[in-house]
TORKEBA-191225 format. One record per residue: residue in three letters; residue number from 1; x, y, z negated of N, C-alpha, C, O in turn. Coordinates in nm, 3 decimals, padded with zeros to 5 digits, always signed. Layout:
! residues N
+------+-----+---------+---------+---------+---------+---------+---------+---------+---------+---------+---------+---------+---------+
: rest :  nr :     nxx :     nyy :     nzz :    caxx :    cayy :    cazz :     cxx :     cyy :     czz :     oxx :     oyy :     ozz :
+------+-----+---------+---------+---------+---------+---------+---------+---------+---------+---------+---------+---------+---------+
:  ala : NUM :       X :       Y :       Z :       X :       Y :       Z :       X :       Y :       Z :       X :       Y :       Z :
...
+------+-----+---------+---------+---------+---------+---------+---------+---------+---------+---------+---------+---------+---------+
***
This chain:
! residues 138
+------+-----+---------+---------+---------+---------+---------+---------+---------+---------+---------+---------+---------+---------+
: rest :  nr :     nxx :     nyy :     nzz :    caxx :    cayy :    cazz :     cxx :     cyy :     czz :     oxx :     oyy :     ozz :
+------+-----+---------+---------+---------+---------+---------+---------+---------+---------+---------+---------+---------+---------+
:  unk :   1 : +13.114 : +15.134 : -13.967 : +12.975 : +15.096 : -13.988 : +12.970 : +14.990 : -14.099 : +13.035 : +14.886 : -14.097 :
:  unk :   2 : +12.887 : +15.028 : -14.195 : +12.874 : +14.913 : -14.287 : +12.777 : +14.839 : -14.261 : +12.666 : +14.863 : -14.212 :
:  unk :   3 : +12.843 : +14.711 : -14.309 : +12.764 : +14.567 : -14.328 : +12.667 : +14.542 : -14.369 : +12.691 : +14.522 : -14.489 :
:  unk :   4 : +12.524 : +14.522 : -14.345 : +12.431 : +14.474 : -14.468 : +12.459 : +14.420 : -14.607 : +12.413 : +14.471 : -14.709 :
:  unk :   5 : +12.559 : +14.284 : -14.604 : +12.618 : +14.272 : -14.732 : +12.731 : +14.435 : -14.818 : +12.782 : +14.417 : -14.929 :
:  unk :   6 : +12.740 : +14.508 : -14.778 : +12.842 : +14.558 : -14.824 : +12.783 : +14.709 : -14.900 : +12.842 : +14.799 : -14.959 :
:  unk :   7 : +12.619 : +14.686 : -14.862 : +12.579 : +14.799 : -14.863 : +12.503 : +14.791 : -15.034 : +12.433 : +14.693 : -15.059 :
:  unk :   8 : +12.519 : +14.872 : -15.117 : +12.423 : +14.871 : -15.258 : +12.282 : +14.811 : -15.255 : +12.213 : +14.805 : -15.154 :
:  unk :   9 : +12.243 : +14.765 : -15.386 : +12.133 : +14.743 : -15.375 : +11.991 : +14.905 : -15.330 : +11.897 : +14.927 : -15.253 :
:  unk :  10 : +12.072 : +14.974 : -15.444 : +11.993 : +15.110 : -15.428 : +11.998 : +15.152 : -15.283 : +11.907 : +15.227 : -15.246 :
:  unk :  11 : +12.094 : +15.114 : -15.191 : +12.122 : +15.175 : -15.071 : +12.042 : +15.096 : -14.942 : +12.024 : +15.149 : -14.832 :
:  unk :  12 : +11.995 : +14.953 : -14.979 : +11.935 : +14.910 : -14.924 : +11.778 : +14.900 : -14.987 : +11.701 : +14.825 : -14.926 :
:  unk :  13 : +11.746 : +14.946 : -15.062 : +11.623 : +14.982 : -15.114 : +11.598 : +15.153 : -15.020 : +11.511 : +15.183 : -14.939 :
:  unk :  14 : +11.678 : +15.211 : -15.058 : +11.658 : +15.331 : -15.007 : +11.663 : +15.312 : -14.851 : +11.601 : +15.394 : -14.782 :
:  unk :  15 : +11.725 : +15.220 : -14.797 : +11.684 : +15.204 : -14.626 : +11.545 : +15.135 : -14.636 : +11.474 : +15.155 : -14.538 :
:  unk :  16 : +11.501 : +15.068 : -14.719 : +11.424 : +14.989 : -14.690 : +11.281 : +15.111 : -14.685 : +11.195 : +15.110 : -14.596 :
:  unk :  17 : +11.285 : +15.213 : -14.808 : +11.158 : +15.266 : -14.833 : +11.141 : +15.379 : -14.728 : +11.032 : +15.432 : -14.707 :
:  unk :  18 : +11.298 : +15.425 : -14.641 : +11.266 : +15.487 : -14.567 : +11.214 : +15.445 : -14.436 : +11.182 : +15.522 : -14.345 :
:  unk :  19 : +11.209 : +15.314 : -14.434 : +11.144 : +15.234 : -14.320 : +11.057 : +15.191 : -14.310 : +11.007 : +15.191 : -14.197 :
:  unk :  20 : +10.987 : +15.131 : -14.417 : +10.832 : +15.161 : -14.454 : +10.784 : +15.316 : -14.439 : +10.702 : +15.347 : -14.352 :
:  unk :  21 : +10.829 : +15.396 : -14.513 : +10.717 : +15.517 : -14.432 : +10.725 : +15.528 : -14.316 : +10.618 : +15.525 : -14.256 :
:  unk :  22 : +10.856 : +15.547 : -14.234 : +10.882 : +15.552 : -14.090 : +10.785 : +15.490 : -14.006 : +10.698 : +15.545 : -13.938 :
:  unk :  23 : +10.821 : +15.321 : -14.024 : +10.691 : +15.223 : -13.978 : +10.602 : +15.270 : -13.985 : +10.555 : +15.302 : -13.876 :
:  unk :  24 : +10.524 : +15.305 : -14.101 : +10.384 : +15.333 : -14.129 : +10.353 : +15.475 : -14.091 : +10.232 : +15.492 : -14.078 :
:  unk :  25 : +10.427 : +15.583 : -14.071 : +10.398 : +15.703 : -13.930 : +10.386 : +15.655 : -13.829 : +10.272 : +15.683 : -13.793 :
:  unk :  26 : +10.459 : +15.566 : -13.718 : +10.471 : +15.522 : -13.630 : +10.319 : +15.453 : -13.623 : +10.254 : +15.477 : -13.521 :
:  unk :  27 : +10.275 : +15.390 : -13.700 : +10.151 : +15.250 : -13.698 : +10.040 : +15.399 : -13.700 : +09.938 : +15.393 : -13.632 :
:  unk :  28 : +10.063 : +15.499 : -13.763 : +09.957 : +15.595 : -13.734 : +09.906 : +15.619 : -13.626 : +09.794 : +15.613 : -13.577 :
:  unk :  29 : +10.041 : +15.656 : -13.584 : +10.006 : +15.777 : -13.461 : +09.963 : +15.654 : -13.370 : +09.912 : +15.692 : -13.266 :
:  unk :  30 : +09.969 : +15.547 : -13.380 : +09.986 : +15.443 : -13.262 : +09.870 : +15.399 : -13.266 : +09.830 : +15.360 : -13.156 :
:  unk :  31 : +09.767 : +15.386 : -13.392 : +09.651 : +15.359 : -13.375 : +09.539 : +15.462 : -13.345 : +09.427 : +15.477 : -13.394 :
:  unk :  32 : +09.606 : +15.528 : -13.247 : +09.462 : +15.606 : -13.160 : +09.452 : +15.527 : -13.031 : +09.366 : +15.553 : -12.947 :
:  unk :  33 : +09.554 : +15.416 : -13.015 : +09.525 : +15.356 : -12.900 : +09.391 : +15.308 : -12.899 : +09.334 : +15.284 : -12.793 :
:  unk :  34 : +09.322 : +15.290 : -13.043 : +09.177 : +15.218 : -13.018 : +09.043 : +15.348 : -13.002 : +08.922 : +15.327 : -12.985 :
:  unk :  35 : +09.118 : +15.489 : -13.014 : +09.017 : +15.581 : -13.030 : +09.028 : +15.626 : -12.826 : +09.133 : +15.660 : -12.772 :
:  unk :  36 : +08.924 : +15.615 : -12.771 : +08.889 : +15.633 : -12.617 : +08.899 : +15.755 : -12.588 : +08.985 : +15.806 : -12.516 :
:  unk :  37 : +08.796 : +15.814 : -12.653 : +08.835 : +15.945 : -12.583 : +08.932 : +16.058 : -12.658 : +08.924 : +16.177 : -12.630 :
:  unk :  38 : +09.015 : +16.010 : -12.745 : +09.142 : +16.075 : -12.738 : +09.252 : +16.044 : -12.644 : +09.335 : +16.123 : -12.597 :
:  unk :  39 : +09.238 : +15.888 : -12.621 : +09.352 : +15.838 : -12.504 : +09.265 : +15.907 : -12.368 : +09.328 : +15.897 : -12.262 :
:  unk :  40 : +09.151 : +15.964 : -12.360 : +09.139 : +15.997 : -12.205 : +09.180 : +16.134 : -12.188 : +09.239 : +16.191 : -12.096 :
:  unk :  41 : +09.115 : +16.188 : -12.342 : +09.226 : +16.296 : -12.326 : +09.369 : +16.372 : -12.304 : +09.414 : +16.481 : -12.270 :
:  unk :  42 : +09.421 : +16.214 : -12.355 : +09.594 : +16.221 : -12.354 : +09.631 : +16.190 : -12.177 : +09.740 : +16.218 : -12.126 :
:  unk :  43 : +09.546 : +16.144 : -12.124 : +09.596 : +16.123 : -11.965 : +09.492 : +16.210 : -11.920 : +09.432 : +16.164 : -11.822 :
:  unk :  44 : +09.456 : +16.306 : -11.954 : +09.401 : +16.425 : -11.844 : +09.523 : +16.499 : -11.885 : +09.510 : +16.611 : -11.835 :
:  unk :  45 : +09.656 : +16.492 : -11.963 : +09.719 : +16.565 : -11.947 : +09.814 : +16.592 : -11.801 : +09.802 : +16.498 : -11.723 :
:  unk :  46 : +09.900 : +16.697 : -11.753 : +09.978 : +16.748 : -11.613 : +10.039 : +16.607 : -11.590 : +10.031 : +16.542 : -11.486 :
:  unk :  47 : +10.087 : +16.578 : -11.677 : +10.237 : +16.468 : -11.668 : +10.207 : +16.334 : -11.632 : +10.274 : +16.259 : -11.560 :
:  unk :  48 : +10.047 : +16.302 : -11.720 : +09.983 : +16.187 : -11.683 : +09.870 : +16.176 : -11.572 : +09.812 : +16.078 : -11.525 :
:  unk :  49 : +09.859 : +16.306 : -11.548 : +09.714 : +16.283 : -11.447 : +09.740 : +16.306 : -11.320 : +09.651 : +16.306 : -11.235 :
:  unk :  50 : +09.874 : +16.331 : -11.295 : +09.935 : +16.330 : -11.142 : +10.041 : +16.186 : -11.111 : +10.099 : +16.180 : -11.003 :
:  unk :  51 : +10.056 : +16.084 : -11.208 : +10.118 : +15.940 : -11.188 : +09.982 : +15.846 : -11.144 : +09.864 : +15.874 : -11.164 :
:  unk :  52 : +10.029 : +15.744 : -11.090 : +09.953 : +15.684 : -11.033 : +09.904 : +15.599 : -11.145 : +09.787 : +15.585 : -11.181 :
:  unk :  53 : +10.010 : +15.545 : -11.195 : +09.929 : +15.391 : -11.360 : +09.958 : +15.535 : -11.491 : +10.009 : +15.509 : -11.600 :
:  unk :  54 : +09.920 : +15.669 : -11.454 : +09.903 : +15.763 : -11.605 : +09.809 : +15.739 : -11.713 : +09.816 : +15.784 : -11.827 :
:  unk :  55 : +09.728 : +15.669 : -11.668 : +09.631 : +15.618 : -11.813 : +09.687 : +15.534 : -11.881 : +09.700 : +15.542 : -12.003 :
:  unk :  56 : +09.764 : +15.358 : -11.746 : +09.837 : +15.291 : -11.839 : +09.934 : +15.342 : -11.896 : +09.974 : +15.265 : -11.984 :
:  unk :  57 : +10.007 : +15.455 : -11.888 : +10.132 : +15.509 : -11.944 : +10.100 : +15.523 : -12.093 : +10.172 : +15.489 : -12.187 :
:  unk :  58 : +09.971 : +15.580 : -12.098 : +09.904 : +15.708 : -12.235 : +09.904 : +15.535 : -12.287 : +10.006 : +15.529 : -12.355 :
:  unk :  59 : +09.855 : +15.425 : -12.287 : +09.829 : +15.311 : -12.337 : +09.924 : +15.234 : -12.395 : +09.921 : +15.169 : -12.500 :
:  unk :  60 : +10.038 : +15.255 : -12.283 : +10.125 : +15.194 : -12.303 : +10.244 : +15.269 : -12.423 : +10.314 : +15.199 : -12.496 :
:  unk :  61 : +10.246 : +15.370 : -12.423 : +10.324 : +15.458 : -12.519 : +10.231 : +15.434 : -12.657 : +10.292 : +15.387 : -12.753 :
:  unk :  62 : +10.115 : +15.458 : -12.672 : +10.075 : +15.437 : -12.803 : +10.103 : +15.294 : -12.872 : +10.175 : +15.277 : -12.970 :
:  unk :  63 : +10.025 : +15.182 : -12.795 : +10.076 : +15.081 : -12.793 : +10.223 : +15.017 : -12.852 : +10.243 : +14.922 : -12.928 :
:  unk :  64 : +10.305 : +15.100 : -12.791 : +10.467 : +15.061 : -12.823 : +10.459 : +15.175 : -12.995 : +10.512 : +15.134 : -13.099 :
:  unk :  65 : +10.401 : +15.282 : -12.989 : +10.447 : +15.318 : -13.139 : +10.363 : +15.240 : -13.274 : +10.389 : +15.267 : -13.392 :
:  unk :  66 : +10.274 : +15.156 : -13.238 : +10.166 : +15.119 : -13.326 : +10.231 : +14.940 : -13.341 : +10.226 : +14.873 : -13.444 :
:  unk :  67 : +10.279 : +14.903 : -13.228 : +10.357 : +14.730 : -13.280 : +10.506 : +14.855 : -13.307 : +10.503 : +14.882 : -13.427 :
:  unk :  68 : +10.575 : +14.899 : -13.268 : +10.714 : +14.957 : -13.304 : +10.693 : +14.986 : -13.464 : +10.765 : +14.948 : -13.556 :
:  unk :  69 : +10.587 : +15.057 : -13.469 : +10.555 : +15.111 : -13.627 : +10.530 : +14.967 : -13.718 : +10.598 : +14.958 : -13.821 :
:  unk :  70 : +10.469 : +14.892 : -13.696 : +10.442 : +14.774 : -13.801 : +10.558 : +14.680 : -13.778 : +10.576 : +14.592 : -13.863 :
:  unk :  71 : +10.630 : +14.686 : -13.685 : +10.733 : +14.610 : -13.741 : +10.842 : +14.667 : -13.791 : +10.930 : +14.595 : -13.838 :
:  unk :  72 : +10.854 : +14.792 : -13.790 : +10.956 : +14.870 : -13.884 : +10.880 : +14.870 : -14.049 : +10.948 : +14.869 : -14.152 :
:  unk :  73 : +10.736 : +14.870 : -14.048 : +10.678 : +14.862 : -14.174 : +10.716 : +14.762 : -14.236 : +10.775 : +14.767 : -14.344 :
:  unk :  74 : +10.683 : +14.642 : -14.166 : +10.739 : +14.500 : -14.237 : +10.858 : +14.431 : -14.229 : +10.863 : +14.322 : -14.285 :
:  unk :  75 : +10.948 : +14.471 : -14.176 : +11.093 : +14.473 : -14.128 : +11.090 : +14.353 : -14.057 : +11.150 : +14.263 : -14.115 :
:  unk :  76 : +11.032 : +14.318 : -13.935 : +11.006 : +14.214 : -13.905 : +11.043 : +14.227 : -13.741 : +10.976 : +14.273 : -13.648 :
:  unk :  77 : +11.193 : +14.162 : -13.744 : +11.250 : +14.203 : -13.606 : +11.249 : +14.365 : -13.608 : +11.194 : +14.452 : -13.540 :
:  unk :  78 : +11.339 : +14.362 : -13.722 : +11.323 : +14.533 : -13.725 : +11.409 : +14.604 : -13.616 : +11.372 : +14.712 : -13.567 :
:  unk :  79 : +11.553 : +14.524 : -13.570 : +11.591 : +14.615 : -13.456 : +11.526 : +14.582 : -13.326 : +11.561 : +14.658 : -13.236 :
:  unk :  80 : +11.464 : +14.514 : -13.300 : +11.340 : +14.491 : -13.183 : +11.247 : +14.660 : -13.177 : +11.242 : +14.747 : -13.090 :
:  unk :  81 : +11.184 : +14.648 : -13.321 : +11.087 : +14.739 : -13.334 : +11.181 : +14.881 : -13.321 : +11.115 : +14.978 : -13.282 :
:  unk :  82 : +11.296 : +14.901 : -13.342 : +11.383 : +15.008 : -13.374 : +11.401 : +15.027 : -13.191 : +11.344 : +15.133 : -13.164 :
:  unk :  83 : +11.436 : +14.989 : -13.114 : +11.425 : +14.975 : -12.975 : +11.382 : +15.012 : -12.940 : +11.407 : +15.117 : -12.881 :
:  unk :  84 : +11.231 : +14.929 : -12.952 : +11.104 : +15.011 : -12.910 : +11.068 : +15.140 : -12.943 : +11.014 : +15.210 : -12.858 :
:  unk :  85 : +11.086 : +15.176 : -13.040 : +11.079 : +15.359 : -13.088 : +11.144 : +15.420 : -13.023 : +11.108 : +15.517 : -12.956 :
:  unk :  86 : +11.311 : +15.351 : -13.037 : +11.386 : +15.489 : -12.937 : +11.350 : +15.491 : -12.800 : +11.358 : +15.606 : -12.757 :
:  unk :  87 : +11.306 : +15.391 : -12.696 : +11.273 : +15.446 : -12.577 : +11.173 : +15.480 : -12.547 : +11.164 : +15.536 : -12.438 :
:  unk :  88 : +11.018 : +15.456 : -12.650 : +10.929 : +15.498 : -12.645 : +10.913 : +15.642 : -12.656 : +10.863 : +15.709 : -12.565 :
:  unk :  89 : +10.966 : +15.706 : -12.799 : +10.961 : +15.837 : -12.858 : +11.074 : +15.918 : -12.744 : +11.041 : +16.030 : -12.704 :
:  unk :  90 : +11.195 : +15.860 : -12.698 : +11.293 : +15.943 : -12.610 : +11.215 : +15.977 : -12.495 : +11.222 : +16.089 : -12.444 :
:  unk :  91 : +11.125 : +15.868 : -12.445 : +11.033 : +15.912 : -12.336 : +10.986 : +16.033 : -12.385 : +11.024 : +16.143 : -12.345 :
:  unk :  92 : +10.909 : +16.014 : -12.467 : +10.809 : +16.150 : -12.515 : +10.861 : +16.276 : -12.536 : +10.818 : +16.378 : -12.482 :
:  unk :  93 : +11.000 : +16.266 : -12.654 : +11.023 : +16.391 : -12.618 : +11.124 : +16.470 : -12.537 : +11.156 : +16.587 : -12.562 :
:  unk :  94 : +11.185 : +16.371 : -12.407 : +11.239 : +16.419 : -12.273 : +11.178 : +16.486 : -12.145 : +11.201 : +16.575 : -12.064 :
:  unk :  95 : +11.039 : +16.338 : -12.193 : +10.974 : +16.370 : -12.030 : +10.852 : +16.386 : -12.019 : +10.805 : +16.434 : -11.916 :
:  unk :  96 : +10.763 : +16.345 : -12.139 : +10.606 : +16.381 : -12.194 : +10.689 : +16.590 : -12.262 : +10.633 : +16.699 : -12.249 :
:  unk :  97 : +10.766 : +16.571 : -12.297 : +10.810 : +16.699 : -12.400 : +10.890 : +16.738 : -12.278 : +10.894 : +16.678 : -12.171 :
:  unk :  98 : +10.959 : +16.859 : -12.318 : +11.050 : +16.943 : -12.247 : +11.203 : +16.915 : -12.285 : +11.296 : +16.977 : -12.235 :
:  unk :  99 : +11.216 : +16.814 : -12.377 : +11.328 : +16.794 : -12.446 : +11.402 : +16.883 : -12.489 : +11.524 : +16.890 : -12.475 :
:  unk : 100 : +11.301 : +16.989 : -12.571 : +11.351 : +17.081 : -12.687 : +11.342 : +17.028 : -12.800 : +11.240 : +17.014 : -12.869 :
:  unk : 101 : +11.522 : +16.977 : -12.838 : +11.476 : +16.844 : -12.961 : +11.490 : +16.930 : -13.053 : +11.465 : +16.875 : -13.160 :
:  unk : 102 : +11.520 : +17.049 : -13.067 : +11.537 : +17.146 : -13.163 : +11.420 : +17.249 : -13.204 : +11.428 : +17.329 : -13.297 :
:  unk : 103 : +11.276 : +17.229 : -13.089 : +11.185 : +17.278 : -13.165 : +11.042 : +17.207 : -13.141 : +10.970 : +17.134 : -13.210 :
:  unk : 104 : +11.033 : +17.265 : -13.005 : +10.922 : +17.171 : -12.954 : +10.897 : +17.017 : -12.990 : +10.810 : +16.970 : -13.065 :
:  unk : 105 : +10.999 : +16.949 : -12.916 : +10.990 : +16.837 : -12.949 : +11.043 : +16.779 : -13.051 : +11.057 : +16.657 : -13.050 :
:  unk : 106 : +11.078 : +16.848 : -13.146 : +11.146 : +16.817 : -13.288 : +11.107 : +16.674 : -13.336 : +11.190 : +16.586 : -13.354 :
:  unk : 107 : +10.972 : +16.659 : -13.357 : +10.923 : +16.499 : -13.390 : +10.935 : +16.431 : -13.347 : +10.993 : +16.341 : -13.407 :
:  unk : 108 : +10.894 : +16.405 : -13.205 : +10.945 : +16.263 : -13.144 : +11.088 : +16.241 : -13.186 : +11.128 : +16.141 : -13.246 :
:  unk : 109 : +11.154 : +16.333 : -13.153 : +11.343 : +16.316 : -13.163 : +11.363 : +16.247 : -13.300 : +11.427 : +16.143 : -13.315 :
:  unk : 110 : +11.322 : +16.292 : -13.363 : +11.312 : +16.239 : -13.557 : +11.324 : +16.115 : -13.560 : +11.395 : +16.035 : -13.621 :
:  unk : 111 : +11.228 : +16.111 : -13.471 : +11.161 : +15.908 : -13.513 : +11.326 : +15.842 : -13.433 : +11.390 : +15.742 : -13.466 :
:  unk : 112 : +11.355 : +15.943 : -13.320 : +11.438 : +15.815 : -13.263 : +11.560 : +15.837 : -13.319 : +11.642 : +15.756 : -13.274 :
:  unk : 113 : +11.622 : +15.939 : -13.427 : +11.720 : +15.914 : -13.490 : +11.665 : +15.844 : -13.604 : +11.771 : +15.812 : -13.659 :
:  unk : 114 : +11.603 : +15.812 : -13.654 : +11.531 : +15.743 : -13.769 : +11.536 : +15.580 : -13.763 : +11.553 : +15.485 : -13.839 :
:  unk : 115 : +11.505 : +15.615 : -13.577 : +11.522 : +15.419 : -13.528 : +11.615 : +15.392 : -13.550 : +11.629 : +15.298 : -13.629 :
:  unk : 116 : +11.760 : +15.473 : -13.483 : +11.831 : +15.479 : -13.483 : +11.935 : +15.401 : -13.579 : +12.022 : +15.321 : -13.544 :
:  unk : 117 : +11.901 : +15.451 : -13.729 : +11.986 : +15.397 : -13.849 : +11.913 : +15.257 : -13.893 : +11.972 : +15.173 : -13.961 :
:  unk : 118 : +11.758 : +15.237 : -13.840 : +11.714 : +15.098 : -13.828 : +11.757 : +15.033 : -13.742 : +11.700 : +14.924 : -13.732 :
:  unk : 119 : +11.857 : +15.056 : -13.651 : +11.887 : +14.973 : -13.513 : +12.062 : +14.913 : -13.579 : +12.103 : +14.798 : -13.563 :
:  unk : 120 : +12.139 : +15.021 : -13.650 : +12.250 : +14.970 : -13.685 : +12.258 : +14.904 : -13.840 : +12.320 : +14.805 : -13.878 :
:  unk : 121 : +12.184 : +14.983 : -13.903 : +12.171 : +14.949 : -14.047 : +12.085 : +14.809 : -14.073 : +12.118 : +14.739 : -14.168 :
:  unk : 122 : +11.994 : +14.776 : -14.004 : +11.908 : +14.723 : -14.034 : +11.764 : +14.743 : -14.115 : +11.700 : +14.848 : -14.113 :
:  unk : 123 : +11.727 : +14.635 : -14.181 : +11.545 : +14.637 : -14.266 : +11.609 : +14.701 : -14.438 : +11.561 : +14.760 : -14.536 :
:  unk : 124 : +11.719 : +14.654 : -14.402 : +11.733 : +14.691 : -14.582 : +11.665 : +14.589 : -14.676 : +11.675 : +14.474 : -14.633 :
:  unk : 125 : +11.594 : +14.603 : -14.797 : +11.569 : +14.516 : -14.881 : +11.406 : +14.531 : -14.849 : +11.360 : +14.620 : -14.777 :
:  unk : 126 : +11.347 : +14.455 : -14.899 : +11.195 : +14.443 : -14.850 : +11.165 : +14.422 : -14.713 : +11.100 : +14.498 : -14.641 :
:  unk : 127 : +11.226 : +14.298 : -14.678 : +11.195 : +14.296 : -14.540 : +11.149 : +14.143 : -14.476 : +11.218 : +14.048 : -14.516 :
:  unk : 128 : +11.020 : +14.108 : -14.364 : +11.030 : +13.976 : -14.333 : +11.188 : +13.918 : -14.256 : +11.237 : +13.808 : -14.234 :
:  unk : 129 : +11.218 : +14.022 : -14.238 : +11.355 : +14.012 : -14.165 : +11.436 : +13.919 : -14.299 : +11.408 : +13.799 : -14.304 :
:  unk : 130 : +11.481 : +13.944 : -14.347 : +11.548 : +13.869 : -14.489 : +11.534 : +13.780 : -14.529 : +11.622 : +13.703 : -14.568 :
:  unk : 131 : +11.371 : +13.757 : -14.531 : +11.292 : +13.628 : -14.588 : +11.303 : +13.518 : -14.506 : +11.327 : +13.406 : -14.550 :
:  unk : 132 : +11.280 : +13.556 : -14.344 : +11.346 : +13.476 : -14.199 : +11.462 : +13.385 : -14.240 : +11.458 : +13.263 : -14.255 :
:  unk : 133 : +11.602 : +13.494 : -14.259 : +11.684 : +13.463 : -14.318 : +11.773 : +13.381 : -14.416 : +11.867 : +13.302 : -14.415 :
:  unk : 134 : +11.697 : +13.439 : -14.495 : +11.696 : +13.343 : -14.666 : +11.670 : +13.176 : -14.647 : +11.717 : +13.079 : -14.706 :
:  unk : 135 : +11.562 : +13.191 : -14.526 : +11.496 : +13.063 : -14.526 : +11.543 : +12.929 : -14.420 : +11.519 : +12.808 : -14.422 :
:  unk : 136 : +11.642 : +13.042 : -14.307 : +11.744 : +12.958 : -14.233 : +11.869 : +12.910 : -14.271 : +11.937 : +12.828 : -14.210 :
:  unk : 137 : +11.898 : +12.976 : -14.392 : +11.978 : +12.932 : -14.420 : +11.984 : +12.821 : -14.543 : +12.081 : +12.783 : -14.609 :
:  unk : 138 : +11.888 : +12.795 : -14.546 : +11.839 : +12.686 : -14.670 : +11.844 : +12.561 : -14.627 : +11.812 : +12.469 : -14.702 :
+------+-----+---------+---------+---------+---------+---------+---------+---------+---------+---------+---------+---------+---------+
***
């Protein structure tokens, strides 16, 4: 596994820009938490409308991809936010999904190998994560 220091500039630019879009899919899909009757729709689904807290579930999953997504956007506690994706999205496409990561649930799975290389790799370049950094050690 390589080091943050050990890694190119181009190579941490290129983690970085793939983590900004990542983030910023994630901050998408996550802001329907404020749209109502799509979240009531999402808990009249089988999976959610036979649990007892299934509305808080539908809330709570968007929720986690919409802060998971903006802090992978801004690299800010990016393996925090990288965390949060993989057990959020693994939920979804194991146990919201059928855990067909090969078709069905192809997307969710994405995001959480995606967290994934944000969880070991890190923010890459462009990140508050860095700037944190830069600034503790001053």
């Amino acid at each position: 596994m390589p080091a943050q220091n050990t890694l190119t500039k181009t190579q941490q630019t290129g983690i970085a820009f793939i983590r900004i879009i990542t983030g910023g899919l994630l901050a998408y899909h996550g802001w329907e938490v404020f749209n109502a009757s799509l979240m009531n729709e999402y808990a009249q689904w089988e999976i959610f409308k036979n649990m007892p807290f299934g509305k808080t579930m539908v809330y709570a999953g968007k929720a986690a991809e919409l802060i998971g997504g903006l802090l992978l956007a801004f690299g800010l506690f990016t393996r925090l936010g990288a965390l949060i994706i993989i057990v959020t999205l693994s939920y979804i496409a194991f146990f919201v999904g059928s855990g067909k990561i090969w078709y069905q649930d192809q997307h969710p799975f994405l995001f959480v190998l995606l967290a994934f290389l944000f969880l070991i790799l890190g923010p890459g370049h462009y990140s508050l994560d860095k700037l944190r950094s830069k600034r503790k050690r001053s």
